[in-house]
C-alpha positions in Angstrom: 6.1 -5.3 77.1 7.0 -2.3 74.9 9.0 -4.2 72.6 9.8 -3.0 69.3 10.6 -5.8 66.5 13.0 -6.2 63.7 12.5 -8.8 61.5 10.2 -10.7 64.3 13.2 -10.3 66.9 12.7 -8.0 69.8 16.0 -6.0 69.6 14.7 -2.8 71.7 12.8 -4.2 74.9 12.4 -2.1 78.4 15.8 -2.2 80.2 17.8 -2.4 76.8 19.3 0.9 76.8 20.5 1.8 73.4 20.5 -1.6 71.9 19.2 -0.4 68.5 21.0 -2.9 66.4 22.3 -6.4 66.1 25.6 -5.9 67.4 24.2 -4.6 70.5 22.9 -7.6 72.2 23.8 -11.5 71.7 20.9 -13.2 70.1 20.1 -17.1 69.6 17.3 -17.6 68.3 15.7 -20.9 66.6 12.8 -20.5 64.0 13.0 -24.7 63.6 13.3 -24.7 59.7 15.7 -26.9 59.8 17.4 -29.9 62.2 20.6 -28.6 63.6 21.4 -31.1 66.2 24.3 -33.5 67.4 24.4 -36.0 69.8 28.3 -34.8 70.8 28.4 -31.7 72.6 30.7 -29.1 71.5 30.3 -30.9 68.4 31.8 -27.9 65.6 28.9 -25.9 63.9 26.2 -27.5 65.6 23.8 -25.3 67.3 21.9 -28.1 69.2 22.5 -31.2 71.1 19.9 -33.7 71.5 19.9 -36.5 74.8 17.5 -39.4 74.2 16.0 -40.8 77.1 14.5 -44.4 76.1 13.8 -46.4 72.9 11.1 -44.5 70.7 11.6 -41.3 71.3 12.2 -38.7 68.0 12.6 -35.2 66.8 11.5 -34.6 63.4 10.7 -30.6 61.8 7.1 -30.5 60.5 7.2 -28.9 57.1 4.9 -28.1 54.2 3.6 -31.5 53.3 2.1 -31.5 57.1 -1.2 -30.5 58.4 -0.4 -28.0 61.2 2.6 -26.3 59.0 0.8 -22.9 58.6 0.9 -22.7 62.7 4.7 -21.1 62.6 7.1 -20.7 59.6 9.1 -23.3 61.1 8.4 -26.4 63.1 10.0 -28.8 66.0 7.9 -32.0 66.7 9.6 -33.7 69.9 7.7 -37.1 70.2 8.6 -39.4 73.2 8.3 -43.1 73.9 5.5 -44.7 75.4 7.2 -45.2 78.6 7.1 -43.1 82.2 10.5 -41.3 81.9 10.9 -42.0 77.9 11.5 -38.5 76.4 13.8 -36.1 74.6 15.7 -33.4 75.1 17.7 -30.3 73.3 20.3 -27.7 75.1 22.6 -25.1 73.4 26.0 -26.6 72.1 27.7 -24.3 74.3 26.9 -22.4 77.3 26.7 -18.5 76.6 23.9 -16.9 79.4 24.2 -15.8 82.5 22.5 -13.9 85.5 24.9 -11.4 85.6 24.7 -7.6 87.2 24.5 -4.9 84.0 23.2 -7.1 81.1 19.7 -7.7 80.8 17.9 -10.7 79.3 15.3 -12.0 77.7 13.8 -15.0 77.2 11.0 -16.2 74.9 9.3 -19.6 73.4 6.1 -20.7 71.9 4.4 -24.2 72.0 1.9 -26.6 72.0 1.6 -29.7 74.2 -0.4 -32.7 73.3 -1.6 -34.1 76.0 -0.7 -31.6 79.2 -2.0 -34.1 81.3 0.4 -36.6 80.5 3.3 -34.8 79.7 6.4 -32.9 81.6 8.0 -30.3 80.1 10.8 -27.4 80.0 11.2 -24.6 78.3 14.1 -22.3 79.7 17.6 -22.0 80.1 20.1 -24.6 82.3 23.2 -25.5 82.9 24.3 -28.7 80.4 22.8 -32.2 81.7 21.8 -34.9 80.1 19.0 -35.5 82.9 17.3 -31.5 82.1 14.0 -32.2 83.5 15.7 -33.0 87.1 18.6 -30.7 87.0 20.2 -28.7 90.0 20.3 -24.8 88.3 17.8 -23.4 85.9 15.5 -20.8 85.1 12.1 -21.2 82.9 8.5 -22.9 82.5 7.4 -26.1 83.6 4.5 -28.3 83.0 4.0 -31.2 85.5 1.7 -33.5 84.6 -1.0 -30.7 83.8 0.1 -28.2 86.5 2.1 -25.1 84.7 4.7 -23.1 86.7 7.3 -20.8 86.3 10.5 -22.4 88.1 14.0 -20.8 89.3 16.7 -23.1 90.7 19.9 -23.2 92.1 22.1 -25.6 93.4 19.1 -28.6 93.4 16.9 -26.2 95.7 14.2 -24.7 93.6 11.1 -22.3 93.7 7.8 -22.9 91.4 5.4 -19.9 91.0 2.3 -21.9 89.7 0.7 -20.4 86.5 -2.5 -20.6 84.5 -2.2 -23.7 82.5 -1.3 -24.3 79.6 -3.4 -24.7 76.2 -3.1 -28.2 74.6 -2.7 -29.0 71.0 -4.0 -31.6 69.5 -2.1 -33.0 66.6 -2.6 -32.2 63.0 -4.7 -29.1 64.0 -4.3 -25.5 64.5 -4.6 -23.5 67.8 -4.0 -24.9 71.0 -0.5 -23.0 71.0 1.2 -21.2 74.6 3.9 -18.2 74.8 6.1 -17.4 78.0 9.0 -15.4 78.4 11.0 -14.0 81.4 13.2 -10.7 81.3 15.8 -10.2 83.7 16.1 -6.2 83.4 20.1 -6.4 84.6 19.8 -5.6 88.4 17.8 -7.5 91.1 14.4 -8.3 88.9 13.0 -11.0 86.9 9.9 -10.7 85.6 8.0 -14.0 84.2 5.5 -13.3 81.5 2.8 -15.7 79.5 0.4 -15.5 76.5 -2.5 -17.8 78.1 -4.7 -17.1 74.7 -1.7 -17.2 71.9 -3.0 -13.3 71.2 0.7 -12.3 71.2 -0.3 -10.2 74.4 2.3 -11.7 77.4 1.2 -11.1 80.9 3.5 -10.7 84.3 2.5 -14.0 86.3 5.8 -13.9 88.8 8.7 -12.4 89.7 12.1 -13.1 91.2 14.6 -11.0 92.4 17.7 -12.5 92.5 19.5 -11.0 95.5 16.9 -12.9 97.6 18.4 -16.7 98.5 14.8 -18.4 98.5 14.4 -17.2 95.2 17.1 -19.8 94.2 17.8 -17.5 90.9 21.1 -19.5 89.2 23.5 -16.3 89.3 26.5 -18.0 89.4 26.4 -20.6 86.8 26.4 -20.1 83.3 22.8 -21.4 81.2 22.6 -22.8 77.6 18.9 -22.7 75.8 17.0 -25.9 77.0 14.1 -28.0 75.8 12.7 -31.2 77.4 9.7 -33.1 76.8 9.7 -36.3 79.0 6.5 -39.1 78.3 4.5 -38.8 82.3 2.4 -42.1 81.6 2.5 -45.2 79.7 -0.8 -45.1 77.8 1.7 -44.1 74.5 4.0 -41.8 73.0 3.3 -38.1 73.4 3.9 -34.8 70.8 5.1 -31.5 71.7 5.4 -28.9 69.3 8.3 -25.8 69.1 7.2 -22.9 67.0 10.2 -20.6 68.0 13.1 -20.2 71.1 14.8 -17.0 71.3 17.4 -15.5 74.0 19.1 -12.1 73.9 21.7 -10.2 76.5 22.9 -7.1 76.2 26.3 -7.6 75.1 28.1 -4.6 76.8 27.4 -3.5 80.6 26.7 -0.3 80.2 23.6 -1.3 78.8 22.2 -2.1 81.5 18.7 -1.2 84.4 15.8 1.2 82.6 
């Protein structure tokens, strides 16, 4: 993608224009070494709130004394219940993105998931909801139940690219680990990227372009960071792992379309 990295954060990226330091772009990013989360949102110096959906569901950060802590310098275990719909979730505290003409974005995460096959997740940005996995405006990657897609909604109408699937992870081991990102370059383009082989290497799989109403891109809402992982059978609880989330805009307009 061109990128060129600072301190593991892509600060100069195609349709960045001049964005050579810090100040230049908003950045959230979440390396997982810690657990900042809140049930309350808005809560004051929390970066993350958490909606639980069903009894047995945790978030826990793996750290040195686990098995699989050399996959990521920091990691987020999200285990559900052992019921259909039992799950959790993470969004932003605050709502700070948007698809907005003259201020590219980008988006980028790395997991594992357990058992794909029984297992729906998100990994994007949305709009606040404590039911993420159905909500009405969005923009990221999905996995259904085994079927990977790339997925833009607005307004409850939404638009699924399907996608190579995804790797699974099995627990306690290393490997098994899936990047995706999308870049919106601050005109009419999104481009939706993925890592099928964990090689660091992120290939275009679809594209959006947001002037285009069946594209159902969420221009006119703003999106906070989003995680869900929601349990898609009842044969027991299942484990999805975070290595890293990380968004950046360009903070100023002028920066805008390479």
């Amino acid at each position: 993608m061109g990128a060129q990295n600072i301190g593991g954060i892509p600060i100069v990226i195609p349709g960045f224009v001049e964005a050579l330091m810090p100040k230049d772009v908003y950045v959230f990013w979440d390396d997982f070494d810690y657990l900042d989360i809140h049930a309350t949102l808005d809560t004051a110096g929390i970066k993350w709130v958490e909606t639980v959906l069903g009894a047995g569901s945790a978030i826990t950060i793996i750290d040195g004394t686990d098995t699989i802590a050399d996959e990521g310098h920091g990691l987020l275990q999200l285990t559900t219940g052992a019921t259909v719909t039992d799950g959790e979730q993470i969004q932003g505290n605050c709502e700070t993105f948007n698809i907005i003409a003259g201020m590219p974005l980008y988006f980028e995460c790395r997991f594992g998931i357990g058992d794909k096959s029984d297992t729906n997740c998100f990994f994007g940005l949305a709009i606040t909801d404590t039911t993420l996995y159905a909500t009405n405006d969005c923009i990221g990657f999905r996995n259904s139940e085994g079927v990977a897609s790339f997925l833009t909604e607005q307004g409850g109408t939404e638009l699924l690219t399907t996608l190579p699937n995804f790797e699974e992870k099995a627990v306690g081991t290393l490997g098994g680990m899936n990047r995706v990102a999308f870049f919106y370059d601050g005109g009419n383009k999104i481009t939706a990227y993925q890592d099928t082989v964990d090689n660091g290497v992120l290939k275009p799989v679809a594209t959006r372009t947001v002037d285009v109403a069946a594209h159902y891109v969420p221009d006119t809402v703003t999106l906070t960071p989003s995680i869900a992982v929601i349990c898609g059978d009842t044969v027991g609880a299942e484990v999805t792992i975070v290595d890293y989330i990380l968004v950046m805009q360009g903070r100023y307009r002028h920066q805008s379309i390479s």
